[in-house]
C-alpha positions in Angstrom: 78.5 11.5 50.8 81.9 13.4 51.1 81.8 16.7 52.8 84.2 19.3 52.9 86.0 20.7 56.1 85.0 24.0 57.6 87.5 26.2 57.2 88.7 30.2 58.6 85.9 31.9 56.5 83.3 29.6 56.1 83.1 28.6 60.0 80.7 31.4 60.4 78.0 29.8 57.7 75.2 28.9 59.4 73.0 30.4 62.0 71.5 28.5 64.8 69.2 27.6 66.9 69.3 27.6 70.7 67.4 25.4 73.2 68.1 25.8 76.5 70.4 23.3 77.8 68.2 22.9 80.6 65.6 21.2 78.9 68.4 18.5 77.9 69.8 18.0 81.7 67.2 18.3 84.1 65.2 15.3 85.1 62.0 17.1 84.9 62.2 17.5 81.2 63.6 13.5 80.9 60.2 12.6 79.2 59.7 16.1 76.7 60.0 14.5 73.4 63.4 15.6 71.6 61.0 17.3 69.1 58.9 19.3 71.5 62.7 20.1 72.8 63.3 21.5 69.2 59.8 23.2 68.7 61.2 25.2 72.0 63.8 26.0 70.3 62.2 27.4 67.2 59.5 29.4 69.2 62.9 31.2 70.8 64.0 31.9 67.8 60.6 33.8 66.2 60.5 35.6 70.2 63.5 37.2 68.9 61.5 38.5 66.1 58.4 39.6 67.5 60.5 41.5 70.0 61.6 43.5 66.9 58.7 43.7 65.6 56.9 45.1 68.8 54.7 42.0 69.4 53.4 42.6 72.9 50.3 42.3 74.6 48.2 45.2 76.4 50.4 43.6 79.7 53.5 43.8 78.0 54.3 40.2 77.3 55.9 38.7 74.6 54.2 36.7 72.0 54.5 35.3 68.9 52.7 33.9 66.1 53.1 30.2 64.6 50.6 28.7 62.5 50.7 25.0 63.1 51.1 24.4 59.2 54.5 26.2 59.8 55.4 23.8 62.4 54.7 21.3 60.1 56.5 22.5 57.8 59.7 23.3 59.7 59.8 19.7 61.4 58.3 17.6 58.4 55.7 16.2 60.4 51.8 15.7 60.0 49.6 18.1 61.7 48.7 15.8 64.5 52.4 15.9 65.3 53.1 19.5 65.3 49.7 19.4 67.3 50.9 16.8 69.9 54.6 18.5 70.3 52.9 21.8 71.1 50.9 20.6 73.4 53.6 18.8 75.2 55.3 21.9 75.6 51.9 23.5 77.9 51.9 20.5 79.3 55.4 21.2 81.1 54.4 25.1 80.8 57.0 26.2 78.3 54.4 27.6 76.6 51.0 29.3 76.8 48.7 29.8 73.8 45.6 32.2 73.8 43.4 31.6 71.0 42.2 34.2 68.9 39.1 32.3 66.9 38.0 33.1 63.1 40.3 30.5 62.0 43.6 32.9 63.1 46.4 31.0 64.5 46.7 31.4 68.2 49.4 34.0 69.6 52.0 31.6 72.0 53.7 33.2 74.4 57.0 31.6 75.4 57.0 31.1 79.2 60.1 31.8 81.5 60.5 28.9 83.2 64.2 29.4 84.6 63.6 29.8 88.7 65.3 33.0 90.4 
């Protein structure tokens, strides 16, 4: 494959995603798959949206709304996978998921885990 160089006015392209740098440095993260690290990142990125969309709780928490199909789908991975990365992120507490029965997808909040 050749690629071309970035150049002055198409280094502005692409848009991102973030994961806390944290979750790459700290020992206590050493064994959170790189995928779980990435699913972080993604539920970050839809926080952003259900922020301007109004998406809080009757307590005034954050939460957002990510079908495990579209978890699938975003990391090409079976539905045991998706499955197994979210849970890895409760697991360290990254995440909290409240389920909502009737076959709807459970809401996730996205937990603050940086210490003050």
């Amino acid at each position: 494959m050749n690629f071309n160089y970035f150049y002055k006015d198409s280094a502005e392209l692409y848009s991102f995603y973030r994961i806390p740098k944290i979750l790459l440095t700290d020992n206590a993260y050493a064994d959170l798959s790189v995928e779980a690290k990435l699913l972080y990142g993604l539920v970050m990125d839809r926080m952003g949206m259900s922020l301007k969309n109004k998406w809080l709780d009757d307590d005034n928490r954050v939460y957002i709304i990510y079908p495990i199909s579209e978890i699938q789908e975003e990391l090409n991975v079976s539905r045991k996978k998706a499955m197994e990365y979210l849970s890895e992120l409760e697991t360290y507490g990254l995440v909290a998921k409240k389920s909502r029965g009737l076959g709807l997808p459970s809401l996730l909040y996205p937990l603050n885990f940086v210490k003050n």
